[in-house]
C-alpha positions as CSV (number, residue, x, y, z in Angstrom):
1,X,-6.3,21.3,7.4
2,X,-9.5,19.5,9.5
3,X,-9.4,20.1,12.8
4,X,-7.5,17.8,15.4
5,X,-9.8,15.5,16.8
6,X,-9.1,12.7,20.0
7,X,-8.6,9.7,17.8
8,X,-11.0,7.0,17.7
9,X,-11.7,3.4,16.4
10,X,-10.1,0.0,16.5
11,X,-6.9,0.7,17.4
12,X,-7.8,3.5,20.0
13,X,-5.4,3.4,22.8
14,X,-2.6,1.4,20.3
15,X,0.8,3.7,20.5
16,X,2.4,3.4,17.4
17,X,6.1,4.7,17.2
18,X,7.2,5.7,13.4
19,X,10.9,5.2,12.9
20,X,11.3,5.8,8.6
21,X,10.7,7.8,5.8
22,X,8.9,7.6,2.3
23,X,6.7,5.0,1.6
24,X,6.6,1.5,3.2
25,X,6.6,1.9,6.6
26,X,5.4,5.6,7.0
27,X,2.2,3.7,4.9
28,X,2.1,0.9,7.2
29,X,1.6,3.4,9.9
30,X,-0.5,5.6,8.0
31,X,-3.2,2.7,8.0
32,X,-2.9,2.1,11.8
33,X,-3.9,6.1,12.2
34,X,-6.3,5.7,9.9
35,X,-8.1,3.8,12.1
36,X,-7.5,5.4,15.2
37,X,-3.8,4.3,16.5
38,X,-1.6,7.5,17.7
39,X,0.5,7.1,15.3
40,X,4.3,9.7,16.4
41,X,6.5,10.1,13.6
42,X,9.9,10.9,13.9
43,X,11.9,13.0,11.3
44,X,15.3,14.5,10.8
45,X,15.2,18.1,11.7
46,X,16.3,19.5,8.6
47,X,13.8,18.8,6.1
48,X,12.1,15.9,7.8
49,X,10.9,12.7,5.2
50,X,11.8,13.0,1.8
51,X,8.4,12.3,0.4
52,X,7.3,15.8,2.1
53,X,9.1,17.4,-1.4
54,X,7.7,14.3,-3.6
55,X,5.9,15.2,-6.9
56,X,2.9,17.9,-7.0
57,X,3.7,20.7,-4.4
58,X,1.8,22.9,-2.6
59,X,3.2,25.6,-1.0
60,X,6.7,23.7,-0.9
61,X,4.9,20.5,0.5
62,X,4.2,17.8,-1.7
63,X,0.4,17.0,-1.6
64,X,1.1,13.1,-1.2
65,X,2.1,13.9,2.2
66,X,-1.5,15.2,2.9
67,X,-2.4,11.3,2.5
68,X,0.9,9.7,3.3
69,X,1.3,11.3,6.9
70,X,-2.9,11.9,7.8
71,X,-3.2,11.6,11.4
72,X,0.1,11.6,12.7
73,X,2.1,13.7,14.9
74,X,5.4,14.5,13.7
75,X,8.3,15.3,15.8
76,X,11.5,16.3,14.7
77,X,14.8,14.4,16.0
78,X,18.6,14.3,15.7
79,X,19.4,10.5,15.8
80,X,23.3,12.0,16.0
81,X,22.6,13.3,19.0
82,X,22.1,11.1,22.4
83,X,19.9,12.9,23.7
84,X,17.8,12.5,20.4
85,X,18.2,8.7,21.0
86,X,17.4,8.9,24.2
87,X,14.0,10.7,23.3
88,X,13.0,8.1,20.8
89,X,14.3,5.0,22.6
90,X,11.9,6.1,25.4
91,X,9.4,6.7,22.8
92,X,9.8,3.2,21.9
93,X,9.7,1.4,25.1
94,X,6.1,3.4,25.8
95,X,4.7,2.5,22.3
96,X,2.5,-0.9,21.7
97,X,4.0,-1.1,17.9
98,X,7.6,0.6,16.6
99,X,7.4,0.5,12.7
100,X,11.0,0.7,11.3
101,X,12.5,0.7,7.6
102,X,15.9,1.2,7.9
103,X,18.3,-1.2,6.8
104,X,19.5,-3.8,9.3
105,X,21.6,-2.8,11.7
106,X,20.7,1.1,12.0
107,X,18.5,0.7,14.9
108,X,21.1,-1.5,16.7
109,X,23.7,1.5,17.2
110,X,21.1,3.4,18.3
111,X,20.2,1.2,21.2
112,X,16.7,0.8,20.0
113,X,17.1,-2.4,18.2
114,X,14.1,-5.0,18.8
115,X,16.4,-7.4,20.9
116,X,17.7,-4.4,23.2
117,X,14.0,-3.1,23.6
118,X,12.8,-6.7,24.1
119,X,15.4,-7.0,26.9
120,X,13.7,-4.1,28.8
121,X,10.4,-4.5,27.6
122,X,9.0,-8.2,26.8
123,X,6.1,-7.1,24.9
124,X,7.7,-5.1,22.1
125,X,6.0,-5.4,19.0
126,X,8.6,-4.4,16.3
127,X,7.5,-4.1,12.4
128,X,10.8,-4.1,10.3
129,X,10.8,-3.3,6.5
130,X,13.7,-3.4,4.8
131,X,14.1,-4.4,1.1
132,X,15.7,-8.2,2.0
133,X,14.4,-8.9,5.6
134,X,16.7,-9.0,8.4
135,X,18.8,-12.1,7.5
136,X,20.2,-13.4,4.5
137,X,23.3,-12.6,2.3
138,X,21.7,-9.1,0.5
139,X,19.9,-7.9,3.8
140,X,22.2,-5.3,4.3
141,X,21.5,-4.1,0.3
142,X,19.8,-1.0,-0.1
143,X,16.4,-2.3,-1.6
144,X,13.6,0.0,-3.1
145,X,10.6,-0.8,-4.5
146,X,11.5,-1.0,-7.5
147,X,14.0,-4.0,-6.7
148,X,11.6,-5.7,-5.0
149,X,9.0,-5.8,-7.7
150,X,12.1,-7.4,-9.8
151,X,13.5,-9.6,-7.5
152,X,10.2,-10.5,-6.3
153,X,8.7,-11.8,-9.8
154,X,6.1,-9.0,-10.5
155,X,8.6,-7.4,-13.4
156,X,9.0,-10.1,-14.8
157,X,5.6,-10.9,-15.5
158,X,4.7,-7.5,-16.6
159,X,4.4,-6.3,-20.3
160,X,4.1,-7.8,-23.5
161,X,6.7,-10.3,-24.6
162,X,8.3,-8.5,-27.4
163,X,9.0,-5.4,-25.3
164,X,11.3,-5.7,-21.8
165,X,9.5,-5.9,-18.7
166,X,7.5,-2.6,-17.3
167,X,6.8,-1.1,-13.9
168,X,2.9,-0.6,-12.4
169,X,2.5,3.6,-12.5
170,X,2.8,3.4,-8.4
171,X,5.0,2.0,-6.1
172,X,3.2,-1.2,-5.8
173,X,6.6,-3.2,-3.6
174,X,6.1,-0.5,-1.1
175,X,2.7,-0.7,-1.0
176,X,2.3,-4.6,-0.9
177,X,5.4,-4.7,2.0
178,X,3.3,-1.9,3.6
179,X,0.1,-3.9,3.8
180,X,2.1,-7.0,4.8
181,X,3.4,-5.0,7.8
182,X,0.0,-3.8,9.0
183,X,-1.4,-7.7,9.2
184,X,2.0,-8.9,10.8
185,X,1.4,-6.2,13.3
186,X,-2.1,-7.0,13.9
187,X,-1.5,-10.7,14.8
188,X,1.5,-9.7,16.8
189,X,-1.1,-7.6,18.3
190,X,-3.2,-10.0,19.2
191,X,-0.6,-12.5,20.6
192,X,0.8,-10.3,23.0
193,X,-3.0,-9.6,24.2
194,X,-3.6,-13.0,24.2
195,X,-0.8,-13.9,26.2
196,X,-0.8,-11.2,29.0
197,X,-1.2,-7.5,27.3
198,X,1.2,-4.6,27.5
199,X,2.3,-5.4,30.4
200,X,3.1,-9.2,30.6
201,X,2.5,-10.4,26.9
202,X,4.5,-11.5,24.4
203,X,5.8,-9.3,21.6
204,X,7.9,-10.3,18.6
205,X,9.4,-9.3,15.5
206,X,7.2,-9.0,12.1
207,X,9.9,-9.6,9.7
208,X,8.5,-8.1,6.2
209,X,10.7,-8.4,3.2
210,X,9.9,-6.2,0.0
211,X,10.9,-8.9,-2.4
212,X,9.1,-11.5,-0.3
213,X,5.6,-9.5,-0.2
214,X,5.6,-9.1,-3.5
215,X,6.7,-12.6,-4.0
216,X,3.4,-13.5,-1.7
217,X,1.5,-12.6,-4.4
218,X,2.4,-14.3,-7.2
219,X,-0.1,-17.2,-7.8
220,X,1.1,-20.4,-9.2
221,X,4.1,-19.6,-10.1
222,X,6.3,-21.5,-7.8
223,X,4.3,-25.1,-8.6
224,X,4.0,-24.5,-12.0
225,X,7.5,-24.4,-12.3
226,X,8.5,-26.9,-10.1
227,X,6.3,-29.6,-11.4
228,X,5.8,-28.8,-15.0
229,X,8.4,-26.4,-15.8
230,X,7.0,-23.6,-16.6
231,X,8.5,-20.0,-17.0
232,X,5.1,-17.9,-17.0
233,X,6.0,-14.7,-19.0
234,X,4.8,-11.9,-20.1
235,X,1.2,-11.5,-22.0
236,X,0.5,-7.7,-22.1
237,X,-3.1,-7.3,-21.0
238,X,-4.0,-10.8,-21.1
239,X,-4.4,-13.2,-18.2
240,X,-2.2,-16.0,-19.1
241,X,-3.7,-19.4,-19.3
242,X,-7.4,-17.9,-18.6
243,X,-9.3,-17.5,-21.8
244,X,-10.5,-14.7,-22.6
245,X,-9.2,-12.2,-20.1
246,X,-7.9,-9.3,-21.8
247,X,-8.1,-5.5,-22.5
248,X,-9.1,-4.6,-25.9
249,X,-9.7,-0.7,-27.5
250,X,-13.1,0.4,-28.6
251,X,-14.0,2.2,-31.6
252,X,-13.4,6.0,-29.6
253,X,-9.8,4.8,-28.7
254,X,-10.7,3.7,-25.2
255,X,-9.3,0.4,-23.3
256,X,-11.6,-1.8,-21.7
257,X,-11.3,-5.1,-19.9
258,X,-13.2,-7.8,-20.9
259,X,-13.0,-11.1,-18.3
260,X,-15.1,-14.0,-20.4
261,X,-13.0,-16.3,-19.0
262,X,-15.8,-18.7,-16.8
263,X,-17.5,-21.2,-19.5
264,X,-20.9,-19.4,-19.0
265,X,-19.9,-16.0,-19.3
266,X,-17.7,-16.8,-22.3
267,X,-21.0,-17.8,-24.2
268,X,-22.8,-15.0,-23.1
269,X,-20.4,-13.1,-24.3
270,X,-19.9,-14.4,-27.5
271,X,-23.8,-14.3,-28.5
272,X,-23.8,-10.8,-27.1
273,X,-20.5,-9.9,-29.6
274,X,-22.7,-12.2,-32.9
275,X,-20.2,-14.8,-32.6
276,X,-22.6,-17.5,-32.2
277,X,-20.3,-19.9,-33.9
278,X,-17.6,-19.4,-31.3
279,X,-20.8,-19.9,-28.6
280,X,-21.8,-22.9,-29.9
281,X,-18.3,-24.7,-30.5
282,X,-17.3,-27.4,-28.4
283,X,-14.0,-26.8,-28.1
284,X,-14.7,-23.4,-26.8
285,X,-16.4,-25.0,-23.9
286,X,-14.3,-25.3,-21.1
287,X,-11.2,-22.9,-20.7
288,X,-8.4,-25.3,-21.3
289,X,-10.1,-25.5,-25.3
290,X,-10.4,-21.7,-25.4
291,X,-6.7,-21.5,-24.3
292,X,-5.7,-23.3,-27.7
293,X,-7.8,-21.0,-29.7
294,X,-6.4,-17.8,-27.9
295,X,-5.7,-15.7,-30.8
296,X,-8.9,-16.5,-32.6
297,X,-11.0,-15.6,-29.9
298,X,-9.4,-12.6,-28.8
299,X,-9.4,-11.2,-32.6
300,X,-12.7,-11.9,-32.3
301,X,-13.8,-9.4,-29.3
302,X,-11.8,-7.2,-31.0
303,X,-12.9,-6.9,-34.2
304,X,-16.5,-6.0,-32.4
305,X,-14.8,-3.7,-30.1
306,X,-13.4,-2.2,-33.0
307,X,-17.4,-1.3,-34.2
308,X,-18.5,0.0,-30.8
309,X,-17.9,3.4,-28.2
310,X,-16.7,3.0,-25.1
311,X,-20.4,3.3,-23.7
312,X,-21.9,1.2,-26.5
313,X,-19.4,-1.9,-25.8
314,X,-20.3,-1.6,-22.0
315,X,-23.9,-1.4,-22.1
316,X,-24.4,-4.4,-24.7
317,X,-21.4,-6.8,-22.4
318,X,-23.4,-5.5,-19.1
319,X,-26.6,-6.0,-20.3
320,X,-25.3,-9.7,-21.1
321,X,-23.8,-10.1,-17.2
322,X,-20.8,-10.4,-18.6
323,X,-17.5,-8.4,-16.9
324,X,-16.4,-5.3,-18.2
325,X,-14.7,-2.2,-17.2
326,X,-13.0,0.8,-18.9
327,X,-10.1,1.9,-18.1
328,X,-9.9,4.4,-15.4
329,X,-7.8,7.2,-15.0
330,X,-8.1,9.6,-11.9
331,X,-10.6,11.8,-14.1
332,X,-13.2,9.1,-14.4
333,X,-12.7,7.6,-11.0
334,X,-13.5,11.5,-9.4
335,X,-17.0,11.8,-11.3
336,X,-18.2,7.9,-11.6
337,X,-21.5,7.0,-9.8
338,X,-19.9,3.8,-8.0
339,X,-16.9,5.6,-6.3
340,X,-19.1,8.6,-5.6
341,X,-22.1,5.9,-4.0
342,X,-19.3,4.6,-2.0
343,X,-18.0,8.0,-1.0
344,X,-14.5,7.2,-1.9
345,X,-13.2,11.0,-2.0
346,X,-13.2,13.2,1.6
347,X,-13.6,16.8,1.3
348,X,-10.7,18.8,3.1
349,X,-8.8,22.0,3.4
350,X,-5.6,23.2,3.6
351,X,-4.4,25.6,6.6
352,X,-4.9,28.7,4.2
353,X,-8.5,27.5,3.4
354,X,-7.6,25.8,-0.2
355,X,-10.1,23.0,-0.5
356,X,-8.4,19.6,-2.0
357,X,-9.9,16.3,-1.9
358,X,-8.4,13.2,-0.3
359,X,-9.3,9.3,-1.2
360,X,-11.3,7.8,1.4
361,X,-10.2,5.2,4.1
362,X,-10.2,1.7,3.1
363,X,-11.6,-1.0,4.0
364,X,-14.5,0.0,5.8
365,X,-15.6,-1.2,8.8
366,X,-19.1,-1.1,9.8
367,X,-19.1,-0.3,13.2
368,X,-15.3,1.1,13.4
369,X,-14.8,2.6,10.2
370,X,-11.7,5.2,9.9
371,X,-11.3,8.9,9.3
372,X,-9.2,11.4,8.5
373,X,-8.4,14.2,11.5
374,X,-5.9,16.3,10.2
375,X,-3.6,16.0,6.7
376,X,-0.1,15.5,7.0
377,X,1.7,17.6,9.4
378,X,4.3,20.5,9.6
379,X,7.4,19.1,10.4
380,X,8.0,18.9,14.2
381,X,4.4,20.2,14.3
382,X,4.0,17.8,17.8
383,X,7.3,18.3,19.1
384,X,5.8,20.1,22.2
385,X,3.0,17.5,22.7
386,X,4.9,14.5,22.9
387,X,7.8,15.9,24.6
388,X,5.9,17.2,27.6
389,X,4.0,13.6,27.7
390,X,7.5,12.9,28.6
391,X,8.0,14.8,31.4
392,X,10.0,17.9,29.4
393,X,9.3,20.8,30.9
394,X,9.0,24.3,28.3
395,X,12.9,25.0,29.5
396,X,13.9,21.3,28.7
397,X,12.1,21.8,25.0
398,X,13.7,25.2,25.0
399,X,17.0,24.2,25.4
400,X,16.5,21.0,22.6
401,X,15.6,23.7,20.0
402,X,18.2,26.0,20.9
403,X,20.7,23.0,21.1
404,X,19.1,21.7,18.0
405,X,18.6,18.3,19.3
406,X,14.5,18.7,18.0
């Protein structure tokens, strides 16, 4: 584990409170650490945040936690407990930003809700993911990612149309809500600044929605329907309506995406392939004519790919400025020259001196870029940090354990 460092960048000075567990809002916090909030995360005593047991383990801990919980201080809590309420609702009333994903309500019987923190404390800045948002008929639902990505439109879209709708190989709904949470929470940021800081600004509630981040994200889809009708379904690997944008396999069984679709590179790319019929035809112009001719074209980049490696298909569609990738798995991404150039992996160890490589902070800033001080903590790793900030003495953290209250 790297050593703890006195966290620095951007957000130095922001107090972020972490009230949730496995993946939307511990990510959303995860991103304000990464960039140098102090970011406390509070767990359940026994066992802490599920994710800690998630997948690949090391030594009992699962190694997305080294990424998932990177720079914060965990401290362990018994929410049944007053006095464990009482610890993290003055936790919250000293922090610039609470990030929450419980469902609606939970906070509320605590006495930590955002109106009863607002009452004490005008400048409260409270993120709240949930899978429905905090109104509505399903808000008080249990939503996953999974649901939101469905309800959302993403499934939908996803696959090829023969075959029932497929997930993306992460938790994108979590991710997307995550990301929406840490923009919501800079602009709420900024208000309160703007309108008298910590002490006399103006906080407010950043409402984030699974199904409606996700939902943020879908293109056209709402006009499309509205005004012409249109259901857009599923087209495998194939941008729909955007001619040719598709992934194709190369002689050596690799997949590679080819993107054609502007009306210059789709003639560079045909004279690169020898189709110098398809370059030259007028109806192949302009996109809405290659959008009628679909199938032709795309058996057409395939029937090259199917004559070319991996390599070979790159080099030649490169060479021709034309868009192209393979494929990536993890593999490829940990030895290729572009992710390497932009130091996209962090070199770190675990407490027992096992070295293991982390993905780099993104985006990066120039002058404020963000780091990585320590993995993921032990569970309640912090609890004597924070706690004294309070004013608990050793007895008072003494007696908590013993009591187990922490």
């Amino acid at each position: 584990m790297s050593d703890q460092k006195p966290t620095h960048g951007p957000l130095k000075g922001i107090k972020v409170l972490e009230l949730g567990t496995l993946i939307a809002g511990p990510f959303c916090a995860r991103m304000l650490a990464e960039f140098g909030a102090e970011v406390i995360k509070v767990e359940a005593p026994d066992g802490g945040d599920p994710i800690r047991k998630w997948r690949v383990l090391k030594d009992g801990t699962s190694l997305w936690w080294s990424v998932q919980a990177r720079n914060k201080k965990s401290i362990t809590l018994n929410m049944k407990d007053a006095r464990g309420r009482a610890i993290a609702r003055q936790l919250a009333l000293e922090a610039d930003i609470i990030i929450e994903n419980y469902r609606p309500g939970v906070l509320e019987k605590w006495d930590i809700g955002y109106e009863q923190l607002k009452a004490v404390k005008p400048s409260t800045i409270m993120v709240r993911l949930s899978g429905f948002g905090q109104t509505g008929p399903m808000k008080d639902q249990p939503g996953f990612g999974a649901i939101g990505e469905s309800m959302g439109g993403l499934r939908y879209v996803s696959g090829h149309a023969d075959r029932p709708p497929v997930r993306v190989g992460v938790s994108i709904g979590d991710s997307v809500a995550a990301l929406h949470g840490v923009i919501g929470a800079m602009m709420a940021l900024r208000h309160r600044d703007a309108t008298g800081g910590r002490e006399h600004g103006q906080g407010q509630m950043v409402d984030v929605a699974l199904y409606e981040s996700v939902f943020n994200l879908m293109e056209s889809l709402v006009p499309e329907f509205d005004h012409a009708g249109v259901v857009r379904e599923r087209t495998g690997g194939a941008l729909p309506g955007i001619v040719p944008s598709n992934t194709y396999t190369t002689r050596d069984g690799d997949n590679v995406v080819i993107a054609g679709n502007g009306d210059a590179i789709f003639k560079r790319l045909m004279l690169a392939i020898g189709r110098d019929d398809m370059a030259n035809d007028p109806q192949m112009e302009r996109n809405d004519g290659r959008v009628a001719r679909t199938a032709d074209i795309d058996g057409a980049i395939q029937a090259w790919c199917d004559t070319k490696s991996i390599d070979e298909a790159l080099a030649i569609l490169q060479a021709a400025d034309v868009p192209v990738g393979k494929i990536y798995s993890v593999k490829d991404m940990m030895t290729d020259p572009q992710f390497l150039a932009r130091n996209m992996f962090e070199q770190h160890q675990f407490a027992d001196g096992t070295p293991v490589k982390l993905p780099a902070i993104s985006p990066k800033l120039s002058e404020t870029p963000g780091h990585t001080h320590w993995m993921g903590p032990g569970l309640g790793e912090h609890n004597d940090e924070v706690l004294k900030s309070l004013g608990y003495s050793d007895a008072d953290i003494a007696a908590l354990k013993a009591e187990r209250v922490l």
